[in-house]
Each structure stands twice: as C-alpha cells, then as structure tokens.
N, C-alpha and C positions, 0 to 999 in steps of 0.2 A: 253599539256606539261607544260604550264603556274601552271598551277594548280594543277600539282603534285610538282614541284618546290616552289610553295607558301605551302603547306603543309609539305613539307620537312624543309623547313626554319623555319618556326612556330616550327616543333615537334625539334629541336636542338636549344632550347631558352640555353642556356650552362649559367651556374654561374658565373657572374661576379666577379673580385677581392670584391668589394664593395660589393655583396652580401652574398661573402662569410664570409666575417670581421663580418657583422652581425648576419650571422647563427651561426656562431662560437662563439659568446657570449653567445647565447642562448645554443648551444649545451653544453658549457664545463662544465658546472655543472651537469650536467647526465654524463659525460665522466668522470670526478673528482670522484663522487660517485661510479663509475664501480671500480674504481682503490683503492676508501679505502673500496670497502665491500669485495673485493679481498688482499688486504694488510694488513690493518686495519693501516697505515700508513699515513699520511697528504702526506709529502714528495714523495712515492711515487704514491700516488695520483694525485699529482702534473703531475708528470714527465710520468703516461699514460696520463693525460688529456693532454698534451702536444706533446706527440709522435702522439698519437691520430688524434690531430688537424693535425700535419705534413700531414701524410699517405691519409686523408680526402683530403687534399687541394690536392694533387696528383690525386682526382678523379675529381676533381672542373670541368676541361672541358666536363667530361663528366652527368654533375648531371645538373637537371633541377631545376632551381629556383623556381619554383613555386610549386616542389614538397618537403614531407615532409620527409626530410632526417635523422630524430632522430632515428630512427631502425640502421640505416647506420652507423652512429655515432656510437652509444652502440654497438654495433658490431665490427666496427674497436678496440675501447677500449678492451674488451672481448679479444681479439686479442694480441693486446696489453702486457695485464696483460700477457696474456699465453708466450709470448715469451720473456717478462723478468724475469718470474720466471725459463722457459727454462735456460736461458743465467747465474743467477744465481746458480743452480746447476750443472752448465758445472765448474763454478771456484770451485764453492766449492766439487766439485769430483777430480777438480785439485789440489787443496789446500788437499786434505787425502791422507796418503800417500800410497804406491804403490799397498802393498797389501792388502789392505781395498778396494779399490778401483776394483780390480780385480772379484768381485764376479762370480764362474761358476751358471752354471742351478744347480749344486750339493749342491749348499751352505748351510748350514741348516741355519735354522728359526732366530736360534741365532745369527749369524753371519750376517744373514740381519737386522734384529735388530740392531744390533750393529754400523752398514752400516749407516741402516737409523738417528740412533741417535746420530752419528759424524755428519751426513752433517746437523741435525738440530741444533747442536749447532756449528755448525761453521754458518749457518744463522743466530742465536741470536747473536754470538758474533757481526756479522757486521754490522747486524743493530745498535748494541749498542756501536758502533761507533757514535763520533758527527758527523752534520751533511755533515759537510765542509771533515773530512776524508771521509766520506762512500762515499760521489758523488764523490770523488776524485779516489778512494779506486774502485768502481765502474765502473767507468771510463774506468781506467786502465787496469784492472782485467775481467770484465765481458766485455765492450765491445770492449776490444783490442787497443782503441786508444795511441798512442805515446806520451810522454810528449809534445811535439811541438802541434798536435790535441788537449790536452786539454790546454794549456797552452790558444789557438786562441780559444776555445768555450769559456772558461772561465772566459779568460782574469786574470789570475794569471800567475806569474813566473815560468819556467822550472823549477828553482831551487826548489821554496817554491813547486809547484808539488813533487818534484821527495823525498823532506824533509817529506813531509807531506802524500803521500800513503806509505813512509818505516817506518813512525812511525806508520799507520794502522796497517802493514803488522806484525811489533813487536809486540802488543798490542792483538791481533790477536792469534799469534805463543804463546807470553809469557801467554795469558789465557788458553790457554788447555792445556800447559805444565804444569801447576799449577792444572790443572783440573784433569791431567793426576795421577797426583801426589797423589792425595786424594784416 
C-alpha cells in the first residue's frame, strides 16, 4: 500500500506558482508569435500571449513540471486567436445593419460578397483605430464589459471610457457613411 502511495505522490509533482512564472517566460514568445502570424498585429499579439498565459495557469495544478508543456502553450494560443477573431465578427455582424446581416441559404454570390466585404471593412476601420480607442472600443464592444469593468482593468475614468469608445463608435459610423457615399 506504502508503495502505491509513494508512486501516486511522485506521479502528481503539480506546477508550482514559481515554476510556473518561469515557464511563462520562456513560453510567451511562441504564444506572441501565434498571435501575430494570426493577426499580423503586435497589439494583438500582445493580448493572445496574454489570455494565453491566463487560461495555461488554470491548468497549472494540473501540469507536471518537469514536463515539456510548449505544445500546450501554442495550442491554448491557436485557441486563443480563434476565439477573438470569433468575438470580433460577432460586433462587427452587430455593427451591419439589419439586413445585411440577415443572409438566407438563398442569397446569391453577390450579396454574400457584399456581406463579406462590409464586415471586412468594418475590421480595417477598427483596427485603424488608435490604439487606446480600439482596446477600449474592444472592450466594450466585443467583449461586453461595462464602463465600471473596464474602468477597474484599466484603470481609466468611466467618463474618459465612455468619451472615448463614442468617439470610436463616430469615427467608425462617420468612415463608411463616407465610404458609402463614393
């Protein structure tokens, strides 16, 4: 009994805080690269190698230190990237209006075209947002948080928040109405 107990302990050597600080430094530049060969973005490179790191420490109790968890890594990222570009064509399907948006199984060719090439430039616009709007703009937008939630991740003002995703939101609106125009 002794001896299936010492081998049960041994095989659950679990990640330490500490060991995990330093796997995570060595991980986040493969988790960074996942995110700009997927974006082609620094910024949100950033912000997978970062979720990234999150989601990884959530498995910390159960990863063995001593094993080589870089596959694991690049995979949660891979993950990652998928569900923020998810999240971003959820607003920007929001953001088109009703029925553009609507498309049946009947739609022809052109009209999904059409589809597709509104939510691609409603993508270019916001990226081309700086970069203080777009996280903000993002935030709010794609993943639902409140001005008070990003005000406290932040650490900016409700106000300057609430100033500063309605000058996106203009900026935004006023470029395809211009767009529209041509």
């Amino acid at each position: 009994m002794q001896v299936k107990f010492f081998l049960l302990v041994t095989h659950i050597n679990c990640m330490t805080q500490v060991e995990f600080e330093h796997i995570a430094c060595e991980l986040r530049p493969s988790m960074w690269k996942v995110g700009m060969d997927f974006f082609g973005s620094a910024d949100d490179a950033e912000d997978v190698a970062q979720e990234a790191l999150v989601q990884l420490w959530q498995y910390a109790e159960k990863l063995d230190a001593g094993r080589n968890i870089g596959g694991l890594a690049v995979r949660i990222a891979k993950h990652c990237c998928v569900d923020m570009q998810r999240k971003r064509r959820g607003i920007i399907m929001e953001l088109m209006p009703t029925h553009e948006r609507e498309l049946g199984a009947d739609a022809s060719p052109h009209d999904q075209l059409e589809q597709t090439e509104t939510a691609e430039l409603l993508q270019r616009l916001i990226n081309d947002l700086n970069p203080r709007e777009r996280e903000l703009f993002e935030l709010r937008q794609l993943e639902g948080l409140s001005n008070d939630e990003i005000a406290e991740r932040t650490g900016i003002a409700k106000a300057s928040i609430q100033v500063m995703v309605s000058r996106a939101r203009k900026k935004v609106f006023e470029e395809i109405r211009e767009r529209l125009k041509k």
